[in-house]
C-alpha angles and dihedrals in degrees: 000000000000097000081051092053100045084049084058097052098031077061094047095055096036088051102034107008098237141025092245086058100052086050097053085047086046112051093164093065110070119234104226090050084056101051093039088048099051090042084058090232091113110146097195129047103332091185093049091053099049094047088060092049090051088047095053085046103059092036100249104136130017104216090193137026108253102257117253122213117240114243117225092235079058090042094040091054094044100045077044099052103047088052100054089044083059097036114126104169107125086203099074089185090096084057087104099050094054093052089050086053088050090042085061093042097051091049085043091052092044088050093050094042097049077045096056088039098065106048 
């Protein structure tokens, strides 16, 4: 087990130059397995982790599907959306203004959104 371990992280530093690295590239792994894993203090199944490092290493299987970042126009048509389902204004002629407000909020959201992507 340990020349398999030592492989793994001999790959991961080889491929991503540190641990900490391969786990920010690799959401769907959780940190604190990883670590645990290639320390060999593991309390679960030590074999079944590693083989899903090593998995996600070679490509083999892909565990999530990579996020994708919400455009405004798709913000924009669902916040939109879920206020004129609630509406409940009689006088329709504000109707503009609040598309303009929703308009702000969905570039807000995106720009907060492409921000919080790349850290």
């Amino acid at each position: 087990m340990n020349a398999r371990l030592d492989a793994v992280r001999a790959d991961i530093r080889e491929k991503y130059r540190s641990t900490h690295a391969f786990c920010r590239a690799n959401p769907e792994l959780k940190r604190s397995t990883v670590y645990l894993v290639l320390s060999g203090k593991y309390p679960g199944n030590n074999e079944r982790q590693t083989g899903k490092i090593e998995e996600v290493l070679t490509g083999e299987t892909a565990l999530a599907e990579p996020r994708r970042i919400i455009q405004a126009q798709e913000a924009f048509e669902i916040l939109q959306g879920a206020k004129c389902a609630y509406c409940r204004k009689r006088d329709k002629r504000a109707c503009p203004e609040c598309k303009t407000q929703t308009t702000r909020e969905a570039q807000a959201l995106e720009t907060y959104l492409h921000a919080r992507g790349k850290k």
